[in-house]
N, C-alpha and C positions, 0 to 999 in steps of 0.2 A: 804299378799296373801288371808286371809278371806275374807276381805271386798272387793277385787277385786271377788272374787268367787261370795259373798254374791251379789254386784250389780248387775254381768252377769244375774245372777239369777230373780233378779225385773226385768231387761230389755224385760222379755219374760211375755206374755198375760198369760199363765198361771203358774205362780210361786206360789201362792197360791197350785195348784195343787202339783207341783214338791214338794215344802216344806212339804204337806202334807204326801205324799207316803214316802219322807226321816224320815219321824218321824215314820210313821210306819216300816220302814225297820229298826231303830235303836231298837223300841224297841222290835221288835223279834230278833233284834240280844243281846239285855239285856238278855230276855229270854235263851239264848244258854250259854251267860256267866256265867250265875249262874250256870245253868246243869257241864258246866266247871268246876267251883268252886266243885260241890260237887261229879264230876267223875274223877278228877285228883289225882294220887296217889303221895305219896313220891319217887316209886321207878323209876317213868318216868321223863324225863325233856321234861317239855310241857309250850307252851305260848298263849295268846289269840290273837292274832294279826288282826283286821279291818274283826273279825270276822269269823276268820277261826282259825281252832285248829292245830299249829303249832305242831307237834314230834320231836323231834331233834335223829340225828342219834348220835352214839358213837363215841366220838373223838378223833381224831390221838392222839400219844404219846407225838412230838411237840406240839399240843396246849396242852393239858393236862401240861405240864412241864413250860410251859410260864405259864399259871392259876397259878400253883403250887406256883414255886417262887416267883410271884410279892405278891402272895394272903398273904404268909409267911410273907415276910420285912413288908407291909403295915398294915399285923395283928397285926403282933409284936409290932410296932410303935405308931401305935392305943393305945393301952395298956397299951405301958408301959406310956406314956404320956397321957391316960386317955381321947383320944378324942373321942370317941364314938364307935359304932358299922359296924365290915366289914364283910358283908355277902358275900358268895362264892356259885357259882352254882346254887342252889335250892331256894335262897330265891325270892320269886315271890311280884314282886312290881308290886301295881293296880294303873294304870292312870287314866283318863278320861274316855277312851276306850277300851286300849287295858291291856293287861296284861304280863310281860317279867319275864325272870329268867336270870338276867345279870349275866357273869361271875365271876365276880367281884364288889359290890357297895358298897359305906362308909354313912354312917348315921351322921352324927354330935351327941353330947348328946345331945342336946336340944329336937334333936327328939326321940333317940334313948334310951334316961329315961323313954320313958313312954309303952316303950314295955314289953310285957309279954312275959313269957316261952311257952306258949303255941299258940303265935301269928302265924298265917300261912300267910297274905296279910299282903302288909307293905305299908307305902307311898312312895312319890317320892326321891329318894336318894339325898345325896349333891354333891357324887359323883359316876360316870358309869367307867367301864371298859370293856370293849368286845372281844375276840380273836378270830381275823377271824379264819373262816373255809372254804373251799368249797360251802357247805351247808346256811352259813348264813352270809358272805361276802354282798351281796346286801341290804340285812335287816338291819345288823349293819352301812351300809353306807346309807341307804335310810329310813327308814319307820321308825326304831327307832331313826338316827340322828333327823329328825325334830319334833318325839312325846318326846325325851329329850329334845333338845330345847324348845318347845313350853309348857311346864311345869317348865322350872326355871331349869333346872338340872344344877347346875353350873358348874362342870367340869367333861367331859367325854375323854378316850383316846381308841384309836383303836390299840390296837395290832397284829402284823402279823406276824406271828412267821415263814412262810417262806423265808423272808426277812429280818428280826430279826431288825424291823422299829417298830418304836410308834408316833403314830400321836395326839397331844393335842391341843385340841379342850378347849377353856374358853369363858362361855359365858356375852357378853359384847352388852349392850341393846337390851337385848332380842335376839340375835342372835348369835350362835358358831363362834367365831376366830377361825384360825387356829393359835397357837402359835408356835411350834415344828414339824417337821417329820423330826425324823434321826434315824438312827441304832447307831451312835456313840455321845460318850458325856457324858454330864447327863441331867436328866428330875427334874425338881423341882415342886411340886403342889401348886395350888393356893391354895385347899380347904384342906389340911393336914400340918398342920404349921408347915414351915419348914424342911417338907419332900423333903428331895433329893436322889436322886442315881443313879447312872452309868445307862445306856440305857443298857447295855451287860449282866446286874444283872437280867436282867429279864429273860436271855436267856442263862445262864452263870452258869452253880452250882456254880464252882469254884467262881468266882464273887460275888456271891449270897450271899455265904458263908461269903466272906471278907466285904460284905458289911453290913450283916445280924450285923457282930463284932460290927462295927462303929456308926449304929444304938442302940445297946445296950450300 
């Protein structure tokens, strides 16, 4: 898609121009980002997105409880089997461009050794997780589907908690498969060795619980 954009581009007499004024609108939009970096608080969940200061509203009890449980099993798992680091809600990973606070993301060690106690920006995760909302249903499906993709994020899943569905997404040259949408079954990840569990565990205390056992 770049390099289609990028020719449309040279085909017009003043592309020089065009280029021009993009470089200038990016970096007043640099300038905004930092202003961002240094007026975001801990107590808001805020994102940077194509330059506009995302707010996010407070979220229903369903997704809350979807975050909850998965965030649980996969933290747990992480742990005890020593695979790296799972950030929940607040941690704010910087791209290219933009800037997210996924509901869910997993680190690998490799990356996640070399973080500090005191780190507030992180890199690009190994792996995303997202629970639609109302509110951010479009974004999780559009703007951040291909700024994860076009960064290497290897595996991302969308979760919907009012249809109690999960959709996995593995990316295979340079582009998101879709591997999975079901509500029933189980879900296995590519990037958490060996992690499996029930699709209803996410959605399920009782579930959650039984499965929370088996993992341990």
């Amino acid at each position: 898609m770049s390099n289609r954009l990028i020719s449309e581009i040279l085909k017009e007499p003043d592309a020089y121009f065009l280029l021009q004024e993009a470089h200038i609108a990016l970096e007043d939009e640099k300038a905004r980002r930092i202003a961002f970096y240094n007026d975001i608080t801990e107590q808001e969940k805020a994102e940077f997105i194509n330059g506009e200061i995302i707010v996010h509203s407070p979220v229903m009890k369903r997704h809350n409880s979807a975050s909850l449980l998965l965030a649980r099993l996969i933290s747990i798992y992480a742990d005890i089997h020593q695979l790296g680091f799972v950030g929940i809600e607040k941690i704010m990973i910087t791209l290219t461009r933009n800037d997210y606070e996924p509901d869910i993301c997993f680190f690998r060690k490799e990356k996640s050794n070399d973080f500090i106690e005191k780190q507030t920006l992180f890199p690009a995760p190994d792996f995303i997780i997202e629970v639609l909302s109302e509110g951010t249903k479009k974004r999780d499906r559009g703007v951040k589907f291909k700024d994860y993709q076009a960064h290497g994020i290897e595996e991302y899943w969308i979760i919907d908690p009012d249809h109690q569905t999960v959709e996995q997404y593995h990316l295979e040259d340079a582009e998101y498969e879709l591997i999975l949408k079901s509500s029933e079954g189980n879900i296995k990840s590519f990037v958490l060795t060996d992690f499996q569990i029930p699709i209803q565990s996410i959605f399920d205390e009782v579930r959650n619980i039984e499965t929370l056992k088996k993992l341990m």
